[in-house]
N, C-alpha and C positions, 0 to 999 in steps of 0.2 A: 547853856554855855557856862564855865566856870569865870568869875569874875575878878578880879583883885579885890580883896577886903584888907579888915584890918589883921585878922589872921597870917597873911602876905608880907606882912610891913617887913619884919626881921631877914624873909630872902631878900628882898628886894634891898630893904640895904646894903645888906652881906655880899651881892652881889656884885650891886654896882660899885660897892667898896673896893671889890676884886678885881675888876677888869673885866666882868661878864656884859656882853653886850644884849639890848632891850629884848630883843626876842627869844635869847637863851633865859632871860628870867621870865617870859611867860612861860615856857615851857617848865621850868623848876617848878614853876606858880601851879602846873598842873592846867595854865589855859587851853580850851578847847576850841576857839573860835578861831575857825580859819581866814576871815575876814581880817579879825584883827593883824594876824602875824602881816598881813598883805600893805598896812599900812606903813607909810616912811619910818627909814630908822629918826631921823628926827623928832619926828609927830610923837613916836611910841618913845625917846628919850623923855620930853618932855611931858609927858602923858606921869610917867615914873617919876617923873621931880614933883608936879601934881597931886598926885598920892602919896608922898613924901611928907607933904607939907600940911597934909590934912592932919587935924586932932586923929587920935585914938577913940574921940566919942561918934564920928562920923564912918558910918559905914556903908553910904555908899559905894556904889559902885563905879572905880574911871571908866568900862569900857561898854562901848555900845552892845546893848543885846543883840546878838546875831545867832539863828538858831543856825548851827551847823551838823552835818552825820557825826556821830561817834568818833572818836581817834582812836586810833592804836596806841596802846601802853609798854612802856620798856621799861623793865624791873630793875633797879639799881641797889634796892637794897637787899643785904641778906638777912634770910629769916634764921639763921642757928644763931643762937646767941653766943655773945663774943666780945671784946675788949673794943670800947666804942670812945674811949675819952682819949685819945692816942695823937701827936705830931710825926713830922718828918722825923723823929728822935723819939719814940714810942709815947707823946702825949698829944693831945690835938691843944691847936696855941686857944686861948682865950681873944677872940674877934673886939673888938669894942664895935657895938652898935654904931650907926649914921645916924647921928640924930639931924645935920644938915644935909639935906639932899641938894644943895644946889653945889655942895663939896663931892658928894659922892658924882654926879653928872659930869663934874669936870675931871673925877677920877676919870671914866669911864668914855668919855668922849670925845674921840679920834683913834681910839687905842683898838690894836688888834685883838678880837676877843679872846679871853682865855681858854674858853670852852670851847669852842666850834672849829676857831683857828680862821675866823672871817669868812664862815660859809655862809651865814646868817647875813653878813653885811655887803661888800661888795659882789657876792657874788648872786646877789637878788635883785642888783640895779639892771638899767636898761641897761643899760652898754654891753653888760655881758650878755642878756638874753639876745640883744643883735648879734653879737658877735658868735651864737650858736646859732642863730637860727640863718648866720648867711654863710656859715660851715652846713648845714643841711640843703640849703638851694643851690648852693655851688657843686654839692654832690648830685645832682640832679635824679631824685628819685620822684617816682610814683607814689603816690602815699593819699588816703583819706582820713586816716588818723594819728597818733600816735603816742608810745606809750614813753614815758620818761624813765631813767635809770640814772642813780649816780652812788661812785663807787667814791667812796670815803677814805681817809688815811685812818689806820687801824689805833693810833696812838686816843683818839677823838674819846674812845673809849674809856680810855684810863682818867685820862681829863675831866670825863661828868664823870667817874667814879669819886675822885678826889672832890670835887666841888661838892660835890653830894653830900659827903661824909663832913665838910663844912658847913653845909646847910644844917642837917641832924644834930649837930654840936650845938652851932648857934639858937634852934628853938628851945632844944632842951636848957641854957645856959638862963632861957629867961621862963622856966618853966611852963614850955608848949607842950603838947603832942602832937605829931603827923598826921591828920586822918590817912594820908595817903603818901605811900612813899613810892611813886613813881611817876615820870616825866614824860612828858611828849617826844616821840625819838626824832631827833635831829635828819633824819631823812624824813621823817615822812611831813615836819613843818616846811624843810625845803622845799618838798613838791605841793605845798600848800600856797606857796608865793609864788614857785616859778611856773606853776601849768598855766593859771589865765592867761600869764603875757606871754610865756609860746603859741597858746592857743590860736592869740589875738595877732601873734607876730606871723605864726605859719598860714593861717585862715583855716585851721582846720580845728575837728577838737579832741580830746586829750582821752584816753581809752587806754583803761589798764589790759584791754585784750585784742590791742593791736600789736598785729605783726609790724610794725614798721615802728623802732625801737631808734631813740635817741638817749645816749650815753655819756657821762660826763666822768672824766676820771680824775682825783683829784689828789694831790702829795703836798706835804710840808717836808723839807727834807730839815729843818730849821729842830723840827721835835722827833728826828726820825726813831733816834738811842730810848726814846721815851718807856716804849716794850721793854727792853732787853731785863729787865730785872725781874720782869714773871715768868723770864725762862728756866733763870735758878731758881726762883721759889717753887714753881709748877713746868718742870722740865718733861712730864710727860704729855702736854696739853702741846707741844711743838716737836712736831714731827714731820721729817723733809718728805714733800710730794712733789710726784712728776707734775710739770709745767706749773710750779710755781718760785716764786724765783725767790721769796724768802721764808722763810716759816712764821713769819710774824702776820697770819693773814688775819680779818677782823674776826673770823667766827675763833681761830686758836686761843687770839686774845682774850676774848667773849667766856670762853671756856675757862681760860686763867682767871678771869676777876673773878669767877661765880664761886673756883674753886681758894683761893689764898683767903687769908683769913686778914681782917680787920688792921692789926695790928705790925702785920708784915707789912703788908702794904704803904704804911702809913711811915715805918720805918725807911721805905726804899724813894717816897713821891712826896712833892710839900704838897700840903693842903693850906688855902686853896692852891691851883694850877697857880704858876707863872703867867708872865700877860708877855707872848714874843714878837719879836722887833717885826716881826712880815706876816700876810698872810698867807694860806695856801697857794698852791698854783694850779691851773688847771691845766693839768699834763694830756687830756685827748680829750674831745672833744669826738663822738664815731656817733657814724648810720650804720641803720642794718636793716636789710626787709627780711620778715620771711620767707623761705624758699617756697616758691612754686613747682609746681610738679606738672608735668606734660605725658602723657600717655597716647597708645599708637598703636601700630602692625607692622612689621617689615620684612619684605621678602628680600630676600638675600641669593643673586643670581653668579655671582662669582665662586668656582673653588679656590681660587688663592685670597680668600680675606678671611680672618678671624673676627670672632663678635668684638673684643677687646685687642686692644695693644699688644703684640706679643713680643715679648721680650723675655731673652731667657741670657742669665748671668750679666746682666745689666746693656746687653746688645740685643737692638731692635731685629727683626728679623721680617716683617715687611710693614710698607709704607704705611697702609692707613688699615682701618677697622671699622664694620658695622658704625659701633659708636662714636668715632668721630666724624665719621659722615653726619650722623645725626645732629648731634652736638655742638658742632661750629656753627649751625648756623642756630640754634638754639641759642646757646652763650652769646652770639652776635645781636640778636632779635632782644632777648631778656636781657642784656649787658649783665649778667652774673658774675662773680667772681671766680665759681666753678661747678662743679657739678658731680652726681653719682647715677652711675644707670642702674638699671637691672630691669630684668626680662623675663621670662615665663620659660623655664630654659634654657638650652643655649645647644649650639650645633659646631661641630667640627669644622676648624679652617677651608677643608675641603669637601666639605656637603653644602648644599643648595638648601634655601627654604622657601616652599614654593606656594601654591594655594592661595589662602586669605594672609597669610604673616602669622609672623609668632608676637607674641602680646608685649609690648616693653614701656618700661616709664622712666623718666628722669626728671632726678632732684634738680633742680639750679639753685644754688646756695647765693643769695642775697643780692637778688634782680635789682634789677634800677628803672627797669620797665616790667609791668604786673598786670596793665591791663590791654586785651587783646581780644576783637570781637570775632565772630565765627567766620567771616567772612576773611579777616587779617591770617588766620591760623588758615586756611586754606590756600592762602599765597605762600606760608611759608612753608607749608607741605609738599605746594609746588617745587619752589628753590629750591627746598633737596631733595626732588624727583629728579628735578635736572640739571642738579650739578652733580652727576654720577649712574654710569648705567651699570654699577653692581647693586645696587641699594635700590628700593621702590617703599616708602612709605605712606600709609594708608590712615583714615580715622583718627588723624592726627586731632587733640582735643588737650584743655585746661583741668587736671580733677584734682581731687582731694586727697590728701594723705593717706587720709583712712580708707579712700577707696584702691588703694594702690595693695592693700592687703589680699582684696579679691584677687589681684591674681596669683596670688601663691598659695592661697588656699586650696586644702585638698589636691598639693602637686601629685602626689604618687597615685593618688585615687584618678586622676585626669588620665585620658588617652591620645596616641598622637599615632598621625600613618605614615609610611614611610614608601620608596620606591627602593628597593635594593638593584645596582646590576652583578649579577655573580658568574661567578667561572669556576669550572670544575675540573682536576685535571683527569679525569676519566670521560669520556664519551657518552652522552646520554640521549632518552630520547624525549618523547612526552610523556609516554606513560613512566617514567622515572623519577619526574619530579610530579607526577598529579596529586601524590600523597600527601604532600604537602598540603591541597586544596580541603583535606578532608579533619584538618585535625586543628582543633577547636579549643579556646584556654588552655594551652600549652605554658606548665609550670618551668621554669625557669632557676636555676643557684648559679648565680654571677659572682664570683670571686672577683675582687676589685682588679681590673685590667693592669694590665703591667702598665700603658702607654699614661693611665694618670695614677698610679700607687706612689709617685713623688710627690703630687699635691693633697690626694687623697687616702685615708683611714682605711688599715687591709681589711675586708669585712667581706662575708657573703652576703648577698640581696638576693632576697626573692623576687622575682617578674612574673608577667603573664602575655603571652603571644596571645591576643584573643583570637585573632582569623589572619590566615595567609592565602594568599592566590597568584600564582605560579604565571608566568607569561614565555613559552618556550621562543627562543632566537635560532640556537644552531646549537650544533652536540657538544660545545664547550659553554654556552652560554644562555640566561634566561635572567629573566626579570621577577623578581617577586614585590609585591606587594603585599605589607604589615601590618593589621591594629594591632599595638602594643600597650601597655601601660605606662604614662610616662615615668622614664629614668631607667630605660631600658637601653643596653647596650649593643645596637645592633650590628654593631661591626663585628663584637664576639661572639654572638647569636651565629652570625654566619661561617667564620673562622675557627670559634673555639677556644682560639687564646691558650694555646697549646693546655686544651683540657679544661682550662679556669672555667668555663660557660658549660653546662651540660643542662639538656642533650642542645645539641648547636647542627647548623645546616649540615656540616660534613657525616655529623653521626648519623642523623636520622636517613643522607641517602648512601650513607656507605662509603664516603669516598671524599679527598680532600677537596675543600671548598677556600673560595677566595672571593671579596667584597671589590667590586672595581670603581663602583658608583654608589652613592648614599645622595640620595635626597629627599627631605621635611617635607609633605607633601601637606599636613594640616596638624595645626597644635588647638587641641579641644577645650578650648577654654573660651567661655560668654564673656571676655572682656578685654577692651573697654568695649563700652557702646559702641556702633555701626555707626556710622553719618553717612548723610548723603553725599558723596562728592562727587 
């Protein structure tokens, strides 16, 4: 652990001179011990007055050893060399030393910090870890761990840049040197204090690689203006982006300090920071889970349903869809905010898909229920069997992200059968369509359909009919059956598509062809797993 010595003395006065509060000068101090920051801000004010008061020949140490992991380092100073003796009016002022610390304590105590802006103080007490963590049970999630996040006001930045630049002045003014010129970053001391007591408060414990994410979002609007003059100095480090609502965000800032130079800076910001009349606020307070993903089979027994919503020129044009059958009671079940499908293909409004089902999975975007046993997902596979006899879903199951790739692998390489019913308007017999029975990897140039070149790229695709077999009806009509390659377009296969598809059912028997019936009979793909149901 890094300790307070006598090396320390000059920040710590310099600080507490300033309005820095006890835990922003450990962090100056370069302390590593996460134990310590955990202790009261009183304890640790007076800890400081303590080491105040000690001679220069005692070097001990005030703080308990506590071995802790490593910290993360945040670089504040620059390495180009550059004009370093500079004020808010191009000189930095001359500090006078604390030689009494119980003057600088009373500086410094009650007062909003100058650095943090009271992230460090109030908002490490209990009260507010209650008052997040009974915003997280009131949202009523599933959760066995979770990971902490808190979003900062971007000015916090500039604030330890100026302190800093007051600290560097102060050692050198009584001829120090730095061994080290970088601090403990202010978020990650934060989550040094606040994980035990959410931990302790939620009963659960605290995982940088949980999906179940609590958030704290924080503003001073008291320092908002504090930015705005590393716009003129470094106007290319802000640059307006979608959804964000100002360009002052913390990494542009980030960018600004690393690029201005010493002296500007020093011109436009007093060193040290001011001490302001409030602290921050804590503007949201958010949960979030992970999305869970659900995968399945659905056979699709209706020609008037589409897999998705269909809407064309912002009018619905029927009632429901594949996927909100699915869906509703998904989103009901996981309480999600909402959700994305997708499927292992997809079939025309008025085709059927029939056999085992066609493969589909859905995202639900930040569940509030997560856990669900084989037996639970079986009733709810029920529920939307039998709330709808267009829809049948099968192998209904919980998987993983990653396994959600399976089913789109290798789409064009996969194969799917098909039931055509077609009509011809010539007369035929059996031996008229038996040719078809005989012709085997049948190549294929599908110039993109007229019915989708509105949503889709004009392009030719290659297919391949592996096997067809013929089923005669009557002299106008017959049934054939398909292996095809998936992303084959069998309506033009059979039509022609005034020419677009060659060769297609009309050329090969001579004579105009028409599609009356399409139905999925099996989509070739190993997933998801089977279950037993």
């Amino acid at each position: 652990m890094s300790s307070l010595t006598e090396k320390d003395r000059p920040i710590v006065q310099l600080l507490l001179n300033t309005g820095t509060c006890p835990r922003c000068i450990l962090r100056f101090c370069c302390v590593g011990s996460q134990t310590l920051y955990r202790h009261p801000d009183k304890d640790l004010m007076k800890d400081l007055q303590d080491f105040l008061k000690k001679t220069r020949e005692e070097e001990d140490p005030v703080c308990l050893d506590v071995v802790d992991p490593p910290c993360k380092r945040i670089r504040l100073e620059r390495t180009e060399e550059g004009a370093e003796d500079l004020n808010h009016n191009g000189a930095l002022p001359q500090i006078p030393s604390v030689t009494d610390g119980n003057a600088a304590v009373e500086s410094s105590a009650g007062k909003v910090c100058n650095v943090c802006l009271g992230i460090l103080q109030e908002f490490c007490e209990a009260d507010f870890v209650k008052k997040v963590c009974q915003k997280v049970n009131s949202a009523d999630y599933q959760f066995t761990s979770f990971v902490f996040s808190v979003s900062l006001p971007p000015q916090l930045s500039v604030r330890e840049r100026a302190a800093w630049l007051g600290v560097k002045q102060e050692m050198r003014n009584l001829g120090l040197s730095l061994a080290k010129d970088d601090i403990v970053q202010l978020k990650e001391a934060y989550k040094w204090i606040i994980h035990p007591q959410l931990a302790e408060e939620l009963g659960v414990p605290a995982d940088g690689k949980s999906l179940f994410e609590v958030s704290v979002v924080f503003a001073h609007s008291e320092t908002d203006e504090e930015c705005r003059f590393l716009a003129t100095a470094c106007p290319d480090c802000f640059k307006p982006a979608k959804n964000k609502q100002s360009v002052f965000t913390r990494m542009a800032v980030m960018k600004a300090l690393e690029k201005i130079k010493e002296e500007d800076f020093l011109k436009h910001f007093p060193c040290p920071p001011s001490s302001p009349k409030n602290p921050c606020d804590a503007l949201e307070i958010q949960c979030n889970n992970g999305a869970v993903f659900v995968a399945g089979r659905y056979n699709k027994y209706s020609r008037n349903l589409p897999q998705t919503p269909w809407i064309i020129d912002g009018e619905r044009k029927l009632e429901s869809s594949v996927e909100e059958l699915i869906s509703e009671h998904l989103m009901a079940e996981f309480k999600a905010d909402s959700f994305n499908f997708s499927s292992s293909g997809r079939e025309d409004v008025d085709v059927r898909t029939l056999g085992n089902g066609r493969p589909f999975a859905i995202e639900l975007v930040n569940p509030r229920r997560i856990h669900f046993t084989a037996e639970e997902m079986k009733r709810l596979q029920q529920a939307i069997n039998n709330s709808s006899d267009k829809i049948q879903v099968r192998d209904l199951q919980l998987v993983t992200r990653s396994a959600i790739g399976r089913m789109k692998e290798g789409e064009e390489e996969k194969t799917k059968t098909y039931s055509a019913l077609i009509w011809t308007d010539r007369a035929i017999q059996r031996e008229d369509i038996a040719l078809l029975d005989d012709i085997k990897e049948l190549k294929l140039d599908q110039k993109t359909p007229l019915r989708v070149l509105h949503r889709r790229p004009l392009a030719v695709r290659c297919r391949v009919i592996h096997t067809m077999s013929s089923e005669y009806i009557d002299e106008h009509h017959f049934r054939l059956h398909l292996k095809t390659q998936a992303g084959t377009y069998i309506k033009e296969f059979v039509h022609g598509d005034f020419g677009r598809t060659k060769p297609n059912i009309g050329s090969l028997l001579n004579r105009t062809a028409d599609i009356l019936e399409l139905d999925v009979e099996s989509v070739d793909v190993d997933w998801p797993p089977t279950l037993d149901n």
